[in-house]
Every structure is written in structure tokens, then in C-alpha cells.
C-alpha positions in Angstrom: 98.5 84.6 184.9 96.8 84.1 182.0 97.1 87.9 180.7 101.0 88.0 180.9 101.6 84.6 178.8 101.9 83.8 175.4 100.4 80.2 175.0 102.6 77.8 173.3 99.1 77.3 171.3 99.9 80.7 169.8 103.3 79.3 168.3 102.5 76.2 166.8 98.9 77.9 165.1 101.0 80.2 163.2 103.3 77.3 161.9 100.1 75.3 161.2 98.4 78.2 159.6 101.4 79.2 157.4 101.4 75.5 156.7 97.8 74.8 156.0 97.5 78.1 153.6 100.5 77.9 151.5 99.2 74.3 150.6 95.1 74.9 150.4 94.0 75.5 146.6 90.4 75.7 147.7 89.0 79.5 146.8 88.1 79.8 151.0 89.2 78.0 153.7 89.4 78.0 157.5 91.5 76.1 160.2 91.2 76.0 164.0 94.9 76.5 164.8 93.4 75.4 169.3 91.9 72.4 168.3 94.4 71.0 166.2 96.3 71.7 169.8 94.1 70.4 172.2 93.6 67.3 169.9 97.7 66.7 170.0 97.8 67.5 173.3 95.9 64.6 174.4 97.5 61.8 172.2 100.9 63.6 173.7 99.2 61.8 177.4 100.1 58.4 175.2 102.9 59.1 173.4 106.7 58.0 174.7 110.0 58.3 174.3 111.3 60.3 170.8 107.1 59.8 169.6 106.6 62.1 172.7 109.3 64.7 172.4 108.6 65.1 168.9 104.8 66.2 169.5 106.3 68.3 172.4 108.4 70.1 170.0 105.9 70.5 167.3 103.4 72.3 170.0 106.4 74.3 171.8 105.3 72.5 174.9 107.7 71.8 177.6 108.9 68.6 177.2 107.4 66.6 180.9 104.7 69.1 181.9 101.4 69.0 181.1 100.1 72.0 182.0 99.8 74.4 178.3 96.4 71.9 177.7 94.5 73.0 180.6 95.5 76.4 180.8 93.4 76.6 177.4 90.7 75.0 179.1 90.1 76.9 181.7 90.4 79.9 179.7 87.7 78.5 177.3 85.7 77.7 180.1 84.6 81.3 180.9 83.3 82.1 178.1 79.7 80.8 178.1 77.7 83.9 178.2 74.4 84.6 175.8 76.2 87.6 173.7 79.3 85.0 173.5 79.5 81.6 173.4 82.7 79.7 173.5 82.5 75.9 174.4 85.0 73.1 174.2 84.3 69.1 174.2 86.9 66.2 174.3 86.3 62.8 173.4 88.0 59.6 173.8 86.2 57.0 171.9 86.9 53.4 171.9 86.6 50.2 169.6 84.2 48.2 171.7 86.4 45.0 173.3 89.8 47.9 173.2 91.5 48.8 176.8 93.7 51.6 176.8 95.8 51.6 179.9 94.1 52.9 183.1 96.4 56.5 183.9 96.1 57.6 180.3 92.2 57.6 180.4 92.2 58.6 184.0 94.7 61.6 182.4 92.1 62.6 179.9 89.1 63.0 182.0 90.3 65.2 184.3 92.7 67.1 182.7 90.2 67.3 179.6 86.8 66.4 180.7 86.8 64.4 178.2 83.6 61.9 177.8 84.1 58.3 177.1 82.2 56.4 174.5 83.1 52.9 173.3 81.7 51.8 169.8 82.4 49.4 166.8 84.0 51.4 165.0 83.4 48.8 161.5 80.0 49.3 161.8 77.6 51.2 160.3 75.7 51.9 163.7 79.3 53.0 165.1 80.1 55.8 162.5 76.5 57.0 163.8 77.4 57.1 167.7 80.6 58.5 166.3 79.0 61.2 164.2 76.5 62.0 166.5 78.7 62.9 169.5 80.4 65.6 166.5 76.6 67.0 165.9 75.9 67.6 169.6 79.2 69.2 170.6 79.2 71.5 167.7 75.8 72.0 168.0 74.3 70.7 164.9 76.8 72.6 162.8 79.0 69.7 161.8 77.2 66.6 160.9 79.6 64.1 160.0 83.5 63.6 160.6 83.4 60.6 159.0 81.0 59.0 156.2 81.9 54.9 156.4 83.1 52.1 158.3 86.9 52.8 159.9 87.1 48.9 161.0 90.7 48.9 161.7 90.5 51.5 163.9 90.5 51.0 168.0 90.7 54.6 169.6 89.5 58.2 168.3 90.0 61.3 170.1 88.4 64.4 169.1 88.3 67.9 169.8 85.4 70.2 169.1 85.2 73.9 169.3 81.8 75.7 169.0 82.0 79.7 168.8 78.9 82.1 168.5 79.6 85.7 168.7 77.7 89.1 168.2 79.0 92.3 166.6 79.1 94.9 169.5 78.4 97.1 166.1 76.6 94.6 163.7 75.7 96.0 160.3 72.4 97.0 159.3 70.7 94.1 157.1 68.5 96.6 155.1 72.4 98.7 153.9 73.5 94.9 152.4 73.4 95.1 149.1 75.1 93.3 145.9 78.3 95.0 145.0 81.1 93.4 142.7 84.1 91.5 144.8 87.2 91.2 143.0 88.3 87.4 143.4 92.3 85.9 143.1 91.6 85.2 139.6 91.2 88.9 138.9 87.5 88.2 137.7 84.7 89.9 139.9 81.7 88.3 141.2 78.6 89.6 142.4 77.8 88.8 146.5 76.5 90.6 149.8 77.7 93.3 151.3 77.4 94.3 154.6 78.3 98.1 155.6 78.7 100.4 158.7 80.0 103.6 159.2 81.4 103.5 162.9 84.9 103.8 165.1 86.9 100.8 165.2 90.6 99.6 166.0 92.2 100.5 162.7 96.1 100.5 161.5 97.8 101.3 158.2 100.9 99.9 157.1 102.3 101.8 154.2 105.1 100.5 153.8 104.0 97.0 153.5 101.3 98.0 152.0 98.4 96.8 154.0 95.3 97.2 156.6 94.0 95.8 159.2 90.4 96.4 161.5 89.6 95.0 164.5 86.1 93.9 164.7 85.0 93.7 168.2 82.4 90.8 169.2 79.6 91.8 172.2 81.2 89.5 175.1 83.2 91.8 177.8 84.0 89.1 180.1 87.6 89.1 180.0 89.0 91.6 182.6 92.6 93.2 181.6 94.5 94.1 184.4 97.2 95.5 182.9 95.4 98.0 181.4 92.4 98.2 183.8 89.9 97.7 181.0 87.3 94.5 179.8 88.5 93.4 176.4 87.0 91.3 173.9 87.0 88.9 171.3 87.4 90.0 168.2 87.7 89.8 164.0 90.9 90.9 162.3 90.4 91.7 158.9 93.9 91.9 157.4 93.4 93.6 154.2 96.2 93.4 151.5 96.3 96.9 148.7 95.1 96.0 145.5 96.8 93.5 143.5 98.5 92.2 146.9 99.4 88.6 147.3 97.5 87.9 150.6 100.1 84.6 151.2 102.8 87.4 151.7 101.1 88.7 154.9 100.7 85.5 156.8 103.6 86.2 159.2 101.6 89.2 160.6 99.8 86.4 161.9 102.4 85.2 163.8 101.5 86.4 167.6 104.0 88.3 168.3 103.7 90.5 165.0 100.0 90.6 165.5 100.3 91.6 169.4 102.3 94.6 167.6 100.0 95.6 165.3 97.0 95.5 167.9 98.9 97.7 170.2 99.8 100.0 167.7 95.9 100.1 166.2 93.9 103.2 167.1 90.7 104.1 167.2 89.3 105.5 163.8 86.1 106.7 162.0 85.7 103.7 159.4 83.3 103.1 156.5 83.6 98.9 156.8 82.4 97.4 153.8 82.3 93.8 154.2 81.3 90.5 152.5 78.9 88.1 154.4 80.5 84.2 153.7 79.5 80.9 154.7 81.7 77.9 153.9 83.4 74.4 155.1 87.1 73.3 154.9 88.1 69.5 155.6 91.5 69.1 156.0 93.7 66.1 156.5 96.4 67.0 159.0 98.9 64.3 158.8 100.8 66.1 155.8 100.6 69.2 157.2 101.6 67.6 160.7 104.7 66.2 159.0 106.1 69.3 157.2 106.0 71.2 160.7 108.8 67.7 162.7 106.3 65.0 163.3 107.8 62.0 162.0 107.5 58.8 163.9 103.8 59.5 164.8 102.7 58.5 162.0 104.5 55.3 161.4 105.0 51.7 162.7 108.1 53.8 165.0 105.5 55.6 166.8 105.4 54.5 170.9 102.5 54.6 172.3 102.9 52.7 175.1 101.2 55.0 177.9 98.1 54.3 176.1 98.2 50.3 175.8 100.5 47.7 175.5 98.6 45.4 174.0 100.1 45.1 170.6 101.5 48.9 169.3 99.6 51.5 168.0 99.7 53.6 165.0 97.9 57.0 164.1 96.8 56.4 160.7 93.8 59.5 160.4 94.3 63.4 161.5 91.3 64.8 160.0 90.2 68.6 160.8 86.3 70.1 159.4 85.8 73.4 160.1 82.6 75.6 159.7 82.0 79.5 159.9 79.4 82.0 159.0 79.8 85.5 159.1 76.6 87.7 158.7 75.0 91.3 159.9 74.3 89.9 163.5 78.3 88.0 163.9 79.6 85.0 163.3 79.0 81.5 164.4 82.4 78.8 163.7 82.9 75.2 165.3 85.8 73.1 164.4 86.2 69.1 164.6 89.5 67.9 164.9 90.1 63.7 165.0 93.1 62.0 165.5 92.1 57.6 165.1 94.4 54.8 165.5 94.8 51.1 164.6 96.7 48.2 165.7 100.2 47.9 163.8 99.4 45.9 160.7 96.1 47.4 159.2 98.0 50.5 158.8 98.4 51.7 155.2 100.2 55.7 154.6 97.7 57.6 153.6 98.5 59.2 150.0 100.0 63.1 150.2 97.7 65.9 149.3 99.4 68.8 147.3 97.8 72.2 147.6 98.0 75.8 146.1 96.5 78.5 147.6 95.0 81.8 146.9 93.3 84.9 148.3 92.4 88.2 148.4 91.6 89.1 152.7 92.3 87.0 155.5 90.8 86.6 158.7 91.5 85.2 162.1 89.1 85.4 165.1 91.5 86.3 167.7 91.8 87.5 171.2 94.3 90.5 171.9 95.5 90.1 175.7 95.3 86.2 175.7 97.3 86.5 172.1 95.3 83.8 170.8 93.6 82.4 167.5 90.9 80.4 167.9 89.7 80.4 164.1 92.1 81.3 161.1 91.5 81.9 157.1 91.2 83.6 153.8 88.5 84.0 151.5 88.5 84.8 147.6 85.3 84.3 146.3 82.5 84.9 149.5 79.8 84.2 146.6 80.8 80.1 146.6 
């Protein structure tokens, strides 16, 4: 049952997370830890031999069974009310002439529902089919995944997440006002403030110095058993003391710390100042992919062979854009995740990118009886 299981999802999003935020020098940024997921999960379907067992450990998936994926989907698929809207699309796309081997699309539409496009891929008018299947499923949010020709390229699959959700309590727009926001860098900028007085899910850890509110979003259609009550999604804000290194807090992210800290919030009379923020985060995955075990994915040792065996196939893009707003009425965030392959031959490594990161709050949109994160980040300067 859904309510008594921690996804392996929940694992692996931490490692990424932990991954993607220790290496991020951008002053915000944001990652969806399930789409990253549900994007691996899929090329798993092609992958073989140590290529396949590798991805398996990376997700935390048993290593044969197939069934972690669509459990996530028919969670997600629930959740497609007015107050809350939670959609997920798959996509296999094809290089116009490339056939992948029958059972591995097969395996994809109805474990995934995933839609099937083919397109040239070297082509101007292809990047545009490609594109415009990313604008529809994120509903207009995320334009573009990619902005020229990939002609080496014969197979794309991508994930997109789409998430619009109320405030049960959302903020007054005439109390937002410009107050000063102290950044990393110790320099203060000027940006707008939301701010309600009202009772939320509230803990203090003193000795680690830190605080955390639970933000609850106006969806009630997840019905705990356990506990005889309708929970929903909501927005940790994890809230570092002054002067606090937020990088230090990121393994009370981890699910099992952060199931703790939920169950031992209570309900408290809170004066939630709050910055509205609106920003973008492209990341490529492949180093971060690497750092976490996956090794021969990426190169000419990968096996592919569920997916074709006409010539072998190597994974040369694993790109990730991600898109949230957070204002007085909620917060809307999609997520595109791409994973593209060529023919072994046009591959060349793509270079890898160093990061640094820093920031003053993060934030994770999270559920607390499924235990998971569908949206993850920090932010350090809300006025960029």
C-alpha cells in the first residue's frame, strides 16, 4: 500500500539532491529529484547486463522488477483536481527511419503511457516537434529543451512534471511589501514579501540550530489510513539560524530524517514571512549521474541491447530544466527531464561542469505519508 512504503524514488532524490546542491553555483536553483527517476526508469526497460544493474543500483530499484516506476504513476495519477494539479507525461521520440526493438516500446506505453513521436532529429523542423511536445506537457511553462539541431541523435525520452498548487492559507497580496533579504554573500537586497499570521506545522531544532514550517497546499485528496485523516501536499521551508550554512542541513532532506521531523512538527501560531521567487535551473545530469555509480551508461560499454540491436547505442545528453513560481495564491513548478542517444561513433564526452553552491533557505515540495519530493531547492537572492 502506497501509505506504508518508502519509494525507492525517495532514496535516490536525496543522493541527487545532495549531489546537484553541493555542485550548483547559481544564487537559486531547483531539481525534480521524480523525474530524473521516472526518466531513468524508462531507459532501465533498454538497458542490460552490468549497464542495467548499475541504473538499478543508482535508483535503489530491485534489480529484475519493474514495478517502483508505476507505482509513481499511479500515485501521480490522482492528483488532477482544480485546487491541485499534478500531471505526468512520458515520451519516447524517435529519429525518423530508427526502430527500437518491439517489447521495449511496447514496455513503455503501457507501463508509462508514454506517447510516441518520430522526428528528424538534425533538423530544424524536428527540434520544433521536439520542443513543442515539452510546451504542451508542461503546459506552456517550459518552451524549449533544446535550442539546435542534435543530428547524431536517434531516440529521446522525456519526462515532464507539471504541478499547480493553492495555499489552503495564501497570503494576503495587499500585506506584500518590500523588506530587505539577507543573500549568501552577506549583502541585502530589496524583494517581496509575502506575510500571514496563522497556525501551521512548525518544529525547532535547537540544537542544530534550525526551523522548519510546513506549508500546506488546498488539495485533500490523499486519504491516510493510518491516521484516519486527508493529508496534503505541502511546502517545507527549512530555515537555517542566522549566519547558518544551508549546505549543512541537506541530510534533513533525506526521507527518513524528514519523515522525523514532520512527525515530530506541531501545530503552532506562526507569523510566516516569506519571499515570493520565480526562477529556472538547467542542469546537465550526466556528471551528476556519474558521481552517484553510473559508469558504463555513458560510454561506448553501455548495453543497450533491449532497445535495438542494430548497431549499439550510447547516451550522450541527460539534460534536466526546471521551472517554479511561488506567489500569494501557491506555487506553480514543471520539470523536463531528457535522456538522447546516438549510434556508437558520433558520440563525443561531454566536458564536466564544476559547481559551488550557496544559500540561505531551502525548499522541497514534498508529501508527508507518501514520503516523497516532487520538487527540491534553495534560494539566496528571490530578487534575481
Amino acid at each position: 500500500m502506497a501509505s506504508k512504503r518508502n519509494f525507492s524514488s525517495a532514496v535516490f532524490g536525496h543522493k541527487l539532491t545532495e549531489q546537484f546542491m553541493q555542485n550548483c553555483d547559481q544564487p537559486n536553483c531547483v531539481i525534480s529529484p521524480v523525474s530524473v527517476f521516472l526518466c531513468m526508469s524508462m531507459l532501465k526497460r533498454g538497458a542490460n547486463g552490468v549497464t542495467e544493474e548499475e541504473i538499478d543500483q543508482v535508483l535503489g530499484t530491485a534489480i529484475g522488477t519493474q514495478t517502483e516506476a508505476i507505482d509513481l504513476m499511479k500515485v501521480f495519477g490522482q492528483y488532477s483536481r482544480t485546487q491541485f494539479i499534478l500531471s505526468i507525461a512520458n515520451g519516447l521520440i524517435l529519429q525518423e527511419g530508427f526502430e527500437p526493438l518491439f517489447r521495449f516500446v511496447a514496455d513503455l506505453q503501457t507501463d508509462f503511457n508514454a506517447s510516441v513521436k518520430n522526428v528528424d532529429f538534425g533538423s530544424i523542423e524536428g527540434v520544433k516537434k521536439l520542443n513543442d511536445w515539452v510546451s504542451h506537457a508542461t503546459n506552456r511553462k517550459i518552451n524549449q529543451i533544446i535550442d539546435s539541431p542534435i543530428p547524431d541523435t536517434v531516440m529521446a525520452l522525456i519526462n515532464a512534471v507539471y504541478m499547480k498548487g493553492l495555499w489552503s492559507k495564501p497570503f494576503f497580496e495587499l500585506l506584500t511589501k518590500k523588506e530587505s533579504f539577507n543573500t549568501a554573500s552577506n549583502s541585502a537586497v530589496e524583494t517581496d514579501i509575502m506575510i500571514r499570521t496563522d497556525y501551521y506545522e512548525y518544529i525547532r531544532n535547537e540544537e542544530a540550530m534550525f526551523s522548519v514550517a510546513f506549508l500546506p497546499y488546498n488539495c485533500s485528496s490523499f486519504y491516510n489510513f493510518d491516521q484516519n485523516q486527508v493529508t496534503d501536499w505541502e511546502m517545507g521551508i527549512l530555515l537555517p539560524d542566522e549566519n547558518g550554512n544551508h549546505l549543512n542541513f541537506i541530510k534533513y532532506l533525506h526521507h527518513d530524517a524528514l519523515k522525523k521531523l514532520r512527525q515530530k512538527s506541531m501545530l503552532r501560531k506562526l507569523e510566516v514571512k516569506f519571499p515570493k521567487f520565480k526562477f529556472e535551473s538547467s542542469i546537465d545530469l550526466i556528471p551528476v549521474l556519474k558521481r552517484l555509480g553510473i559508469k558504463t551508461s555513458f560510454t561506448g560499454l553501455a548495453d543497450y541491447s533491449k532497445i535495438s540491436r542494430d548497431g549499439q547505442l550510447i547516451v550522450d545528453t541527460f539534460l534536466q530544466k526546471c521551472r517554479i513560481e511561488v506567489d500569494e495564491e501557491g506555487t506553480i513548478a514543471t520539470a523536463v527531464t531528457m535522456c538522447a542517444a546516438a549510434v556508437l561513433g558520433s558520440f563525443v564526452e561531454p566536458p564536466v561542469i564544476k559547481f559551488h553552491v550557496k544559500s540561505p533557505f531551502l525548499f522541497f515540495i514534498y508529501h508527508p505519508i507518501l514520503n516523497i519530493v516532487l520538487f527540491c531547492g534553495y534560494v539566496t537572492n528571490p530578487a534575481v
